[in-house]
C-alpha positions in Angstrom: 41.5 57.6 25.0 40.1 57.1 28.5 36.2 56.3 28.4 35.3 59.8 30.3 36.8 60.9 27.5 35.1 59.5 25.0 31.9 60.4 26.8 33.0 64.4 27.5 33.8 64.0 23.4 30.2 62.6 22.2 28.6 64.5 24.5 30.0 67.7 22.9 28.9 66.8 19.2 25.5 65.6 20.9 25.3 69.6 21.8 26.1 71.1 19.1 24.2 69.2 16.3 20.9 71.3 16.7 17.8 70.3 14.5 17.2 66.4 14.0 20.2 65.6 16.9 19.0 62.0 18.0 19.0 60.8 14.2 22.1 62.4 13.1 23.9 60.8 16.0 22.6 57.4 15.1 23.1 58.3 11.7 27.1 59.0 12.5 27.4 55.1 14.7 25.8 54.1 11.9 27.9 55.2 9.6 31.2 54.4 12.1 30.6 50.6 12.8 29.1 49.6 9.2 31.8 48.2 7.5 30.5 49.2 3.5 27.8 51.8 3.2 26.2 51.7 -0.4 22.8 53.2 0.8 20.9 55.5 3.5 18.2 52.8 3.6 21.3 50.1 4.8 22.0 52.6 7.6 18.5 52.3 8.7 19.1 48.5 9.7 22.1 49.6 11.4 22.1 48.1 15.0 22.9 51.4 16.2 20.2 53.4 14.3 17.3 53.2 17.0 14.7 54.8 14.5 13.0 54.1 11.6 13.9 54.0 8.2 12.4 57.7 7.1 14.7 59.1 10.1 17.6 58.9 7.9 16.6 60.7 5.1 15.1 63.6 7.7 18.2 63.6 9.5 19.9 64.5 6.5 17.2 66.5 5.0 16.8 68.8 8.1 20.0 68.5 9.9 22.4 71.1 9.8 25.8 70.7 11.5 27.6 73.2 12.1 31.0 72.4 10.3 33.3 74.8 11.4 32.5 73.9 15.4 32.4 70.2 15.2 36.2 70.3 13.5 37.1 72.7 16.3 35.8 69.4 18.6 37.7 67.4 16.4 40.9 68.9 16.4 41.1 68.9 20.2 41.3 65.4 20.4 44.1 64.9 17.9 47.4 64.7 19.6 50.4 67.2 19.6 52.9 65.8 16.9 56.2 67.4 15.7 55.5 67.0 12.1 52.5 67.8 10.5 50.6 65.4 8.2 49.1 66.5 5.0 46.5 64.4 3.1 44.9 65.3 -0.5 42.4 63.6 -2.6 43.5 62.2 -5.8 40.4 60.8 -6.9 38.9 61.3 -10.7 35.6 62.2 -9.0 34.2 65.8 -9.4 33.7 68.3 -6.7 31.4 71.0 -6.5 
C-alpha cells in the first residue's frame, strides 16, 4: 500500500465518521497500535489518543459510524483473489 494511499484511505473514514470524528479516529490508532486492550481508560494513555481521558467514553457514547459505508471503504482496499476466504466465530461467548 503506497502512502497516498493510505492517506486517500484514512481520509475517507475521517469523512464519514460524523459526530465525535476527532475522538473516534484516535480512538481506532488507539485501538490499532496497543498491543492488549483490557479498558477504555488504557486507550486514553494511548500515544495516539491526543485527548483526554472522558473523550473516550464520548466518542463512544455519541459516535455513530455508519457501518454499512465504512465496510464499503473497507472492502475496496482488499485485493482481487480467486478464492474467497470465509471466517466464523467459534467462541462460547453470547451474541445479541
Amino acid at each position: 500500500m503506497t502512502l497516498e494511499k493510505l492517506k486517500q484511505f484514512r481520509t475517507g473514514v475521517y469523512t464519514i465518521l460524523g459526530k465525535a470524528k476527532d475522538a473516534l479516529f484516535d480512538l481506532m490508532d488507539a485501538v490499532l497500535v496497543t498491543r492488549s486492550v483490557y479498558s477504555f481508560a488504557e486507550l486514553s494513555v494511548s500515544p495516539v489518543f491526543r485527548r483526554q481521558w472522558s473523550s473516550v467514553y464520548e466518542a463512544i457514547q455519541d459516535g455513530n459510524p455508519p457501518r454499512t459505508e465504512l465496510m464499503k471503504l473497507y472492502i475496496k482496499q482488499l485485493t482481487p483473489r480467486e478464492q474467497i476466504l470465509l471466517a466464523g466465530d467459534h467462541t462460547a461467548w453470547a451474541r445479541q
